[in-house]
C-alpha positions in Angstrom: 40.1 157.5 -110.3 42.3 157.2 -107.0 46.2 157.3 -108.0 47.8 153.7 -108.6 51.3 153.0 -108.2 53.4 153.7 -111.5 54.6 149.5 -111.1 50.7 148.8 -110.7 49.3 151.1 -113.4 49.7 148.3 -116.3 48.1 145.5 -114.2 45.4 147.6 -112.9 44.5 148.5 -117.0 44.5 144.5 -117.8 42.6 143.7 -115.3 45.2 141.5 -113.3 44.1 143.3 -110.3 41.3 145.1 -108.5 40.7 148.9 -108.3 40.7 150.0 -104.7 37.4 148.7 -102.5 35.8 152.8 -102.0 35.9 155.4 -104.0 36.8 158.5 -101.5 37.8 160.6 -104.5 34.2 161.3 -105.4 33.4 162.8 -101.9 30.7 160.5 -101.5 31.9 158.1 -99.2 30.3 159.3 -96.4 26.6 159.3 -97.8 24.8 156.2 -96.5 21.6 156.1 -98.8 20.0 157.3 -101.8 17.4 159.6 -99.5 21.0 161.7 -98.4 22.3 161.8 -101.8 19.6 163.7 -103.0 19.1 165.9 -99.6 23.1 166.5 -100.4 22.3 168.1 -103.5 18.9 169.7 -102.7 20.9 171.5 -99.9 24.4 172.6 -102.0 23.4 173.4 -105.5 19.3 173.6 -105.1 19.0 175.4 -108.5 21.5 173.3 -110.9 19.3 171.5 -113.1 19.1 167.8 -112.7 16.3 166.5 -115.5 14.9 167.2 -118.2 12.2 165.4 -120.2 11.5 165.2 -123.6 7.7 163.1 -124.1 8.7 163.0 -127.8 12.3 162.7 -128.5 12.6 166.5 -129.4 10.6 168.9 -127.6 11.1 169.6 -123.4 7.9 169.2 -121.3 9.7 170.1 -118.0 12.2 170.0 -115.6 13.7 169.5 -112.7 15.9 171.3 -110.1 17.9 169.5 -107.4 15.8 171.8 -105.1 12.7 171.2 -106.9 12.9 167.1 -107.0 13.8 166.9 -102.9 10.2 169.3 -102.4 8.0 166.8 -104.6 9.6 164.3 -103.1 9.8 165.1 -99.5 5.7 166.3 -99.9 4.3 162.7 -101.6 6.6 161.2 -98.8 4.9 163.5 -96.0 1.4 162.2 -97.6 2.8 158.6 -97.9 4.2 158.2 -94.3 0.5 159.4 -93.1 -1.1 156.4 -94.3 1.8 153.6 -94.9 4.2 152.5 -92.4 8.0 152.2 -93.5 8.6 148.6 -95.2 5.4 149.0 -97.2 5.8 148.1 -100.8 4.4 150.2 -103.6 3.9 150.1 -107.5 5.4 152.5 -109.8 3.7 152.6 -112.7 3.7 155.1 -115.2 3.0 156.2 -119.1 6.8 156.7 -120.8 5.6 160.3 -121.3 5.6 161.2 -117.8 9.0 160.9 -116.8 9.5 163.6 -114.9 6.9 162.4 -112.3 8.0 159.1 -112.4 11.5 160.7 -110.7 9.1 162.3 -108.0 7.2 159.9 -107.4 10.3 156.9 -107.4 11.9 159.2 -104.6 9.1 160.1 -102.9 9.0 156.1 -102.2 12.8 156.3 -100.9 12.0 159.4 -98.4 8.7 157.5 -97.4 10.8 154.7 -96.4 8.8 152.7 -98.4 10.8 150.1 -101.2 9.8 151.1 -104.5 8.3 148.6 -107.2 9.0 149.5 -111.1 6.5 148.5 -113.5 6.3 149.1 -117.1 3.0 150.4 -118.4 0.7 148.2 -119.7 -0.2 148.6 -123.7 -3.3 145.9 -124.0 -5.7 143.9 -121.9 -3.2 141.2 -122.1 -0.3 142.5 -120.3 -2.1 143.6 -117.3 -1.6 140.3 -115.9 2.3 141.3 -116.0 1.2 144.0 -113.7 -1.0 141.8 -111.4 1.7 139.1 -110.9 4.0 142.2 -109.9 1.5 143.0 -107.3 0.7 139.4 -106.2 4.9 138.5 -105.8 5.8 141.9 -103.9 2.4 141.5 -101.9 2.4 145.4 -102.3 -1.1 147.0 -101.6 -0.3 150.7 -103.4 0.4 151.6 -106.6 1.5 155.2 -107.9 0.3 156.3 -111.7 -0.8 158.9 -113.4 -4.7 159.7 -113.9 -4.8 158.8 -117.7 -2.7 155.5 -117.5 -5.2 154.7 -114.4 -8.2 155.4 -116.5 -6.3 152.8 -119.6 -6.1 150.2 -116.5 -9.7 150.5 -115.7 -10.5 150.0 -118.9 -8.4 147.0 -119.4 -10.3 145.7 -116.7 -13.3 146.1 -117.3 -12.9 143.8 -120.3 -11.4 140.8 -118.3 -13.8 140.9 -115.2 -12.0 137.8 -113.8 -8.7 140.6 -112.4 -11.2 143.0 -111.4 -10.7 141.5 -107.5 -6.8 141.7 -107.8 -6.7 144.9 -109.2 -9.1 146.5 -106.4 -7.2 145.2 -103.8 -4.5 147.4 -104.3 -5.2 151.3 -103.6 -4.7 153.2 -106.7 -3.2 157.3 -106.4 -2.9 159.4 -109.1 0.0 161.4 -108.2 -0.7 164.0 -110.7 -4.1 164.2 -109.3 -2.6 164.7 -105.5 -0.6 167.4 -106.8 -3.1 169.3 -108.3 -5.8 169.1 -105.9 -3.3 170.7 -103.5 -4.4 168.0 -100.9 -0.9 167.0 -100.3 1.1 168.4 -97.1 4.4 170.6 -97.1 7.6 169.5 -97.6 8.3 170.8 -93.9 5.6 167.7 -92.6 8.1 165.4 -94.1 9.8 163.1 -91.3 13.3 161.6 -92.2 13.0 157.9 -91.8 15.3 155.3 -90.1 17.3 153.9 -93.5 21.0 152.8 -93.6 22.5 151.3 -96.0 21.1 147.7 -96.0 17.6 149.0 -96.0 15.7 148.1 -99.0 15.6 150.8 -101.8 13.6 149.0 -104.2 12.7 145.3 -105.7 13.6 145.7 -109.5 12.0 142.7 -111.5 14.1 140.9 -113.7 13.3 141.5 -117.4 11.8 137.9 -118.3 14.1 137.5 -121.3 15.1 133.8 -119.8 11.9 132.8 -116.8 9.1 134.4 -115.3 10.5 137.8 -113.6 11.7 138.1 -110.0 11.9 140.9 -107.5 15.7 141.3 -106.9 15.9 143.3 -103.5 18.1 146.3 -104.1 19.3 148.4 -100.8 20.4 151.9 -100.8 23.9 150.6 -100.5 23.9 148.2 -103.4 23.0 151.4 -105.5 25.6 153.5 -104.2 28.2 151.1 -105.0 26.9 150.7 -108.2 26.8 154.4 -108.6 30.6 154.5 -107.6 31.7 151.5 -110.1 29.6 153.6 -113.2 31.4 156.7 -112.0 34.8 155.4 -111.7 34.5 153.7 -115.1 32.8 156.1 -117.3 35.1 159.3 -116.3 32.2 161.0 -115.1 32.8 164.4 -113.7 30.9 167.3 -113.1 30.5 168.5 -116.3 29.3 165.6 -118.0 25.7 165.1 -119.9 23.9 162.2 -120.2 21.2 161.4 -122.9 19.1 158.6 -121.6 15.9 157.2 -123.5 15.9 153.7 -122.1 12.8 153.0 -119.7 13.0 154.2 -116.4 11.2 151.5 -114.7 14.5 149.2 -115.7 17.7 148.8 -114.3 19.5 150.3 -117.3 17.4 153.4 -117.5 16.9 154.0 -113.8 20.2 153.2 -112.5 22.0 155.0 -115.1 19.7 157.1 -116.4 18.3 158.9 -112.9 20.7 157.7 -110.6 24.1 158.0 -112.0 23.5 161.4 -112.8 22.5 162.1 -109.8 25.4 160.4 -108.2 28.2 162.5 -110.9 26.0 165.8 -110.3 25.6 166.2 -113.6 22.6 166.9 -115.8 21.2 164.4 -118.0 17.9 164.7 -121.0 15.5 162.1 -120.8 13.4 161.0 -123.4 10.8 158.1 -123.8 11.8 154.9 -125.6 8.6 154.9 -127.7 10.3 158.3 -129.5 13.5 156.3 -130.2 11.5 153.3 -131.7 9.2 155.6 -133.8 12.2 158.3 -135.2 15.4 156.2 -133.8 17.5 159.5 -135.2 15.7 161.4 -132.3 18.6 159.4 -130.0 21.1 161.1 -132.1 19.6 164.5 -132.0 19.5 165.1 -128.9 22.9 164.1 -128.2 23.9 166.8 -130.9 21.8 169.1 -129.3 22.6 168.6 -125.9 26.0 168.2 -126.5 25.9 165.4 -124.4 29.0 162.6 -123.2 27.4 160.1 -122.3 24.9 157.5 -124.3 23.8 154.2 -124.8 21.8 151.1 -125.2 21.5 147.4 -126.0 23.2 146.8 -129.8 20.1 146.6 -131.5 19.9 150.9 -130.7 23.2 151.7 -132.6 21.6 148.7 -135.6 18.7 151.1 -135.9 20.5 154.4 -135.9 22.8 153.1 -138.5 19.8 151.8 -141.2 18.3 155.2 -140.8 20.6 157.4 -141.6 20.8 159.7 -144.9 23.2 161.7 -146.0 20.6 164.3 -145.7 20.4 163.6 -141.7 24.2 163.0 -141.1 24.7 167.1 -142.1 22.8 168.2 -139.2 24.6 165.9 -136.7 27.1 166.9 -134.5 28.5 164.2 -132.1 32.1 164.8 -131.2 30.9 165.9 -127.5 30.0 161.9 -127.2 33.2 160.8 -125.7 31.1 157.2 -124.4 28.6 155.6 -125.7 28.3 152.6 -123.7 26.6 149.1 -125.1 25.3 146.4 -123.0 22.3 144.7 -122.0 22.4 141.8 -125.2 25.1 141.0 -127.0 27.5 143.3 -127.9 28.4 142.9 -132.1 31.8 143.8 -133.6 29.7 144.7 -136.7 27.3 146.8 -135.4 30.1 148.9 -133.5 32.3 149.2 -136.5 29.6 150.2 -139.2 28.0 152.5 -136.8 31.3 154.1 -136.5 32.0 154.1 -140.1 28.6 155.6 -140.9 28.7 158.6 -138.1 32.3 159.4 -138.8 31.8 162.6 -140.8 29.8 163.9 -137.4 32.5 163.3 -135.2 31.9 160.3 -133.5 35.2 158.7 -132.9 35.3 154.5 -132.2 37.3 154.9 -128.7 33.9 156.2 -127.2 31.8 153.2 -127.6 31.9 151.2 -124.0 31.1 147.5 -124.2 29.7 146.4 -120.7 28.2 143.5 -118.8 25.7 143.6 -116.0 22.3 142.7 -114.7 19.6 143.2 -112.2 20.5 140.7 -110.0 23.8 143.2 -109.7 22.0 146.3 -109.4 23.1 147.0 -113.1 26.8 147.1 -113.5 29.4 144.1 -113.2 32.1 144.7 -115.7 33.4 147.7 -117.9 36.4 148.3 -119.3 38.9 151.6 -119.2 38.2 154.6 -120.8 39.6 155.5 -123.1 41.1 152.4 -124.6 39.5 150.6 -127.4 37.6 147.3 -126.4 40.1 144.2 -127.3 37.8 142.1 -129.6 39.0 138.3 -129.5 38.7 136.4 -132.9 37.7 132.4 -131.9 37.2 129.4 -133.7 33.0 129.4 -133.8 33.2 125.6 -134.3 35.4 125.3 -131.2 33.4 127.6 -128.6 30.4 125.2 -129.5 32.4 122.4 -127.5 33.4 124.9 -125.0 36.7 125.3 -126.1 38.5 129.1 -127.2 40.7 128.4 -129.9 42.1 131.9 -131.4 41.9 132.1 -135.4 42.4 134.3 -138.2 40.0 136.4 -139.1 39.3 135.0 -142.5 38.8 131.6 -140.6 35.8 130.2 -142.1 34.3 129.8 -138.7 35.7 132.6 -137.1 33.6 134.9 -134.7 34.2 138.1 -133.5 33.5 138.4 -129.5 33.8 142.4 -128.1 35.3 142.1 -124.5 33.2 143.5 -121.7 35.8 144.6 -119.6 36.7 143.5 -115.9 35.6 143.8 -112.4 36.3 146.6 -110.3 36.3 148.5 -107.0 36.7 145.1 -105.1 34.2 143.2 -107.3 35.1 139.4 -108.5 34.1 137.8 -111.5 35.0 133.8 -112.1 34.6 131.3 -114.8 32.9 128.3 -113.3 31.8 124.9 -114.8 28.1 125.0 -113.9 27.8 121.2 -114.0 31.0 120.7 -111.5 30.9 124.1 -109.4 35.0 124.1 -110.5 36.9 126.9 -112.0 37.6 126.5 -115.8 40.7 127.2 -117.3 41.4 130.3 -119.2 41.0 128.3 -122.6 37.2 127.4 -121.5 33.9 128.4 -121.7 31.6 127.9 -118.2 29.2 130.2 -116.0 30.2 133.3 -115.2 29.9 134.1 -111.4 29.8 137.3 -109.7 29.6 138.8 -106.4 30.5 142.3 -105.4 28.7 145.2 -103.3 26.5 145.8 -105.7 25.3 142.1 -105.4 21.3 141.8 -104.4 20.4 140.1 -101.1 18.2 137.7 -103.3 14.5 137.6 -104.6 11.9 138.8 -102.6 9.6 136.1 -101.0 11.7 133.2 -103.3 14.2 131.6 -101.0 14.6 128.2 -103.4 15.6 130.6 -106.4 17.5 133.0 -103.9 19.5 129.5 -102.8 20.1 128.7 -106.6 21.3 132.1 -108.3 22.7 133.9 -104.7 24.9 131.3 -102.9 27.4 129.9 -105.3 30.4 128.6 -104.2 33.5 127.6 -105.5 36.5 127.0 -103.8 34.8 127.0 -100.6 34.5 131.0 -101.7 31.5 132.8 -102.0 28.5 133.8 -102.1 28.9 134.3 -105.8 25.8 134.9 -107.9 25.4 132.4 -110.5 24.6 134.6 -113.9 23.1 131.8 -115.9 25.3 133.7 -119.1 28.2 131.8 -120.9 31.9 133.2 -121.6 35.5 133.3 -120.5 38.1 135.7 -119.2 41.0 136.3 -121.5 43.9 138.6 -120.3 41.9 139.5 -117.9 39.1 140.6 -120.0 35.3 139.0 -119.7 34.0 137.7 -123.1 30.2 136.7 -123.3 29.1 133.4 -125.5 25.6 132.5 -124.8 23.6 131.8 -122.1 23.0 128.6 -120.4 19.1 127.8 -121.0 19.1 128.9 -124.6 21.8 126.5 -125.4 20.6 123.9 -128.4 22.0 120.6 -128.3 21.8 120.1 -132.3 23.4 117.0 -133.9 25.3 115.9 -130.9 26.8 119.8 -130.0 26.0 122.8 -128.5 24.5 125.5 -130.6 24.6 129.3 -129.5 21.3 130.9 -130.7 22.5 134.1 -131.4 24.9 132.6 -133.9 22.3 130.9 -136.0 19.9 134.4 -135.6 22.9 136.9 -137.1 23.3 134.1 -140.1 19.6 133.9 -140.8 19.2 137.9 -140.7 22.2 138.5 -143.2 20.8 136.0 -145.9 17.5 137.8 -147.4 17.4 142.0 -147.4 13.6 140.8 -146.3 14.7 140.1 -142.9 14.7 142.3 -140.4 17.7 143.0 -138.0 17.9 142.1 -134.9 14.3 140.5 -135.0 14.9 136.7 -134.9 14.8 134.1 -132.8 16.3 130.7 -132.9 15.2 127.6 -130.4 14.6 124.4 -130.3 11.6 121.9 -129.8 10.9 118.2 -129.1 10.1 117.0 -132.9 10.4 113.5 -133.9 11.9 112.2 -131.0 14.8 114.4 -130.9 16.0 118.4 -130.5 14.9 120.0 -133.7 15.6 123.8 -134.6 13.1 126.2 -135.5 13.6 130.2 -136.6 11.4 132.7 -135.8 11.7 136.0 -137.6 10.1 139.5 -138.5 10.0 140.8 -142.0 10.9 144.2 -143.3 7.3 146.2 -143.3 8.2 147.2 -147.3 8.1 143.4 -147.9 5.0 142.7 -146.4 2.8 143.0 -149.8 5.5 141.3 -152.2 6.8 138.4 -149.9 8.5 135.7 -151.8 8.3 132.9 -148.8 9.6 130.0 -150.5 13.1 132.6 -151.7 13.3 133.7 -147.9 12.9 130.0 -146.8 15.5 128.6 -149.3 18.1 131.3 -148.4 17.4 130.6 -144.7 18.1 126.7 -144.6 21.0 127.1 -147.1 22.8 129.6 -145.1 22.3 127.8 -141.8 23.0 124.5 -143.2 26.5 126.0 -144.8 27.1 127.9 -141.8 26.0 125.7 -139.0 25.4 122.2 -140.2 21.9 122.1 -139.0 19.0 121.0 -140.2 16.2 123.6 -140.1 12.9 121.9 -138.7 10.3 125.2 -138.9 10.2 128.6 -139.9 7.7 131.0 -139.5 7.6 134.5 -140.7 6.0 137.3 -138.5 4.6 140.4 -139.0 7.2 143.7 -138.4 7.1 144.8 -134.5 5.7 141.4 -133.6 8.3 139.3 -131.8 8.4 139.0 -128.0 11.1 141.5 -126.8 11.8 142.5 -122.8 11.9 146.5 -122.7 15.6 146.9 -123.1 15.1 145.0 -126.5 16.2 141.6 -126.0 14.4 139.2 -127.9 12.6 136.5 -125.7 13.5 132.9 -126.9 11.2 131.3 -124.4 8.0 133.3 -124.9 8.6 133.4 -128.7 8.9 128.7 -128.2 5.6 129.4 -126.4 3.8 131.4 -128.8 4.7 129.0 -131.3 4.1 126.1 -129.8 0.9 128.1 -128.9 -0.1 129.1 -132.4 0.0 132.9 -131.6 2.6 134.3 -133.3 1.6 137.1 -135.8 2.4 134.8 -138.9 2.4 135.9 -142.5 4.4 132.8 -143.9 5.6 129.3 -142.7 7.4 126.2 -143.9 7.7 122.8 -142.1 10.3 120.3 -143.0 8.5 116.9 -144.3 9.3 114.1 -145.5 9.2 115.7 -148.9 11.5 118.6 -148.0 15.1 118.6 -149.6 17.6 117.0 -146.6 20.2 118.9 -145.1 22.3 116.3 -147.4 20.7 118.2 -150.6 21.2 121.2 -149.3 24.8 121.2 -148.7 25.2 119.5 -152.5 23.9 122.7 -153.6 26.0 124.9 -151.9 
């Protein structure tokens, strides 16, 4: 971090004031794109390792050299630039098991000059249309796989004969295919193309949690600022290690998974996200045995970890090397910190390393952090109050009080601001609006959508701007950013605002048969009016011996004590069922559809009637 003045030093740590604008300390401030980055290292440390992949959360399948990634990459580019012109667009697409080739293949794009497209990888005939929208919105005509994922897509389509014509428009390579067939050209036929930094590195697709998912256009310099404000925050140095599962097709995973360690030249261990949800004490492992200093994920990662651990499995962990362990992506719980910390004390986890931080694709990845190696401030409010957009501070043993984590501040130059989304005016420090950002690491919009580029991109208030409009909830507080909600999953319930994920951590704490993290709570046009409905998974054990009409009573008592809401519908779903994006968020809006739709994966249900106890009744027996 560049040296502050000693007067400065306490502003700069509450946020009162912006880190400098560059980062020169990190010798970096003279590479203009991603494509030099990696040359950089290829041609100063060729044989410090860079990656390495582990398919199934424990054993190593490969990897990668600095020297040995700029080769692949500079070879499929050689190959690429013979057939596609620079511009050109082209899928990604690849099994989580393959991640080292995903890396080639992702940079092989960048030296191409051609603007990667990340794509998760299909799992049923169903979600190939996810894949054939991606293809249809970024008008790309290639897509990059592997040989037995491409043989899994064929086979999708052959079952739904209507995508066969979309899906043969595109020309599909098998990279691993290319590379073993020996038909691709040297490294030495590779061509360096015309990039700066406001070329286009890549369109990275929003994750669908809140609307259909949109190509934000990323350019080499967006990432490299990015890169810079993860740096500067985290403490990276050189002899940091970085655990990653998350995907690599999202921001979370690819920015800081791939990039960021590339960026700190430091190595990193990759793993695929199917071995985390399988054996989530694989996450843990690793970072024991890798000694690593850097992990993370959403909250719902460190929920897992901590329900299953034994005491048998805590001996064998080692984690005092884990000085951050960053959380972000959904919201970040003061429970789930403090009884993960509790529970991996005795391995040498220590609280000051978890990292509560705010971004999203739209930003590249990262918008606010706070400074290591300070706890997070954690803001006690009036839970009653927040619903009327008002931050009233209360005693923890309010009976409406709710624990909010902060998420840090803006830096290197970046601005965050607390707008009313209705007015387009700042709010006060004592209200909750829209949170607005804008920053280097801002995108330049979504590709080929100029009406939803207008309406997220080019904010303005104070005649300042552009600012990009977040669509999330909060409020700054000495400086620090604290997240409420977002806008579109706001219930108007009984005349006042209702935050879902409120009503979905009281409906998960009141029967041991609900699953964690695994609910959803929205609303539906019933009757003439709003009406609430709960969604929610149920422990696998509790499958065969499911008491519904308990689980239903416990839910509408605790949400009628709680909330004072009426509870219109539940349904009960199968374990693994509910609609989640890949970093684990839970998908209000496709869960409403597939109710609405009758698709949900039910295996109990209840419907208030007209012979179903009030809300009245309810709260006479509590």
């Amino acid at each position: 971090m560049p040296e502050v003045p000693s007067q400065h030093s306490d502003f700069l740590t509450r946020g009162l004031i912006n880190a400098p604008a560059s980062a020169p300390a990190y010798g970096l401030d003279k590479i203009p794109t991603l494509v030099h980055l990696l040359r950089d290292r290829a041609q100063t440390r060729p044989e410090q390792s860079a990656y390495t992949f582990l398919p199934d959360g424990e054993t190593p399948s490969g990897s990668l050299t600095y020297g040995q990634l700029d080769h692949q990459a500079r070879s499929l580019a050689a190959y690429l630039q013979s057939i596609y012109p620079p511009g050109s667009r082209a899928l990604i697409v690849y099994p989580y098991t393959t991640g080292l080739e995903f890396i080639a293949t992702f940079f092989g794009c960048l030296y191409a000059g051609i603007t990667a497209v990340t794509c998760n990888p299909p799992h049923s005939s169903k979600e190939i249309d996810k894949i054939l929208d991606r293809i249809t919105s970024s008008g790309t005509r290639i897509a990059l796989t592997h040989q037995a994922l491409l043989g899994q897509l064929q086979g999708f389509i052959t079952k739904r004969r209507e995508l066969a014509k979309a899906f043969n428009q595109v020309t599909w390579i098998a990279t691993d295919t290319l590379m073993s067939s020996g038909v691709l050209p040297p490294g030495e036929a590779w061509t360096e193309p015309e990039i700066t930094p406001e070329t286009l590195a890549f369109l990275q697709y929003t994750s669908g949690s809140t609307g259909t998912p949109k190509g934000v256009q990323v350019s080499h310099g967006n990432v490299l600022h990015n890169s810079a404000l993860i740096h500067h925050c985290f403490g990276h140095h050189a002899k940091s290690q970085g655990v990653i599962w998350l995907p690599l097709f999202h921001d979370m995973g690819l920015i800081g998974g791939v990039i960021q360690p590339l960026y700190g030249a430091f190595p990193v261990t990759l793993m695929s996200p199917v071995a985390l949800i399988q054996k989530p004490m694989r996450w843990l492992q690793a970072i024991s045995k890798y000694r690593a200093t850097t992990s993370g994920g959403p909250n719902f990662a460190y929920d897992l970890a901590c329900r299953q651990a034994t005491p048998d499995l805590l001996n064998t962990l080692d984690l005092s090397a884990w000085d951050l362990a960053f959380s972000g992506a959904e919201p970040v719980r003061a429970e789930t910190l403090e009884r993960f910390a509790q529970t991996f004390a005795p391995c040498g986890f220590r609280p000051e390393a978890f990292y509560p931080c705010y971004g999203m694709a739209e930003a590249t990845l990262f918008m606010a952090g706070g400074l290591k190696p300070e706890l997070a401030p954690v803001q006690v409010v009036d839970g009653g109050m927040l619903e009327q957009n008002q931050v009233v501070e209360v005693a923890s043993e309010h009976p409406k009080a709710r624990s909010l984590v902060s998420c840090g501040q803006g830096w290197l130059g970046d601005e965050i601001r607390i707008v009313d989304p209705e007015q387009f005016t700042p709010c006060p420090e004592n209200q909750v609006g829209e949170i607005w950002f804008r920053g280097s690491g801002m995108g330049s919009g979504y590709w080929n959508q100029a009406e939803e580029t207008a309406r997220m991109f080019q904010g303005y208030v104070d005649g300042q701007g552009p600012f990009l409009r977040t669509g999330d909830l909060g409020f700054l507080r000495n400086g620090e950013l604290y997240i409420t909600g977002r806008i579109k999953d706001m219930m108007i319930l009984w005349g006042r605002n209702r935050y879902p994920q409120d009503i979905e951590t009281t409906v998960e704490q009141c029967h041991s048969a609900l699953r964690s993290g695994c609910g959803a709570a929205f609303s539906i046009e019933a009757d003439g009016e709003e009406r609430l409905v709960i969604v929610h998974e149920v422990e696998r054990q509790m499958l065969k011996r499911l008491n519904i009409q308990e689980i239903v009573a416990a839910m509408r008592q605790a949400v009628a004590e709680q909330h004072t809401v009426e509870i219109y519908g539940i349904v009960l779903i199968k374990t693994g069922s509910i609609p989640k994006t890949s970093s684990g968020k839970i998908q209000r809006r496709a869960c409403r559809t597939q109710f609405l739709q009758g698709e949900l994966h039910r295996v109990g249900e209840w419907q208030l009637s007209q012979d179903s106890s009030s809300l009245v009744d309810l709260a006479n027996q509590i």
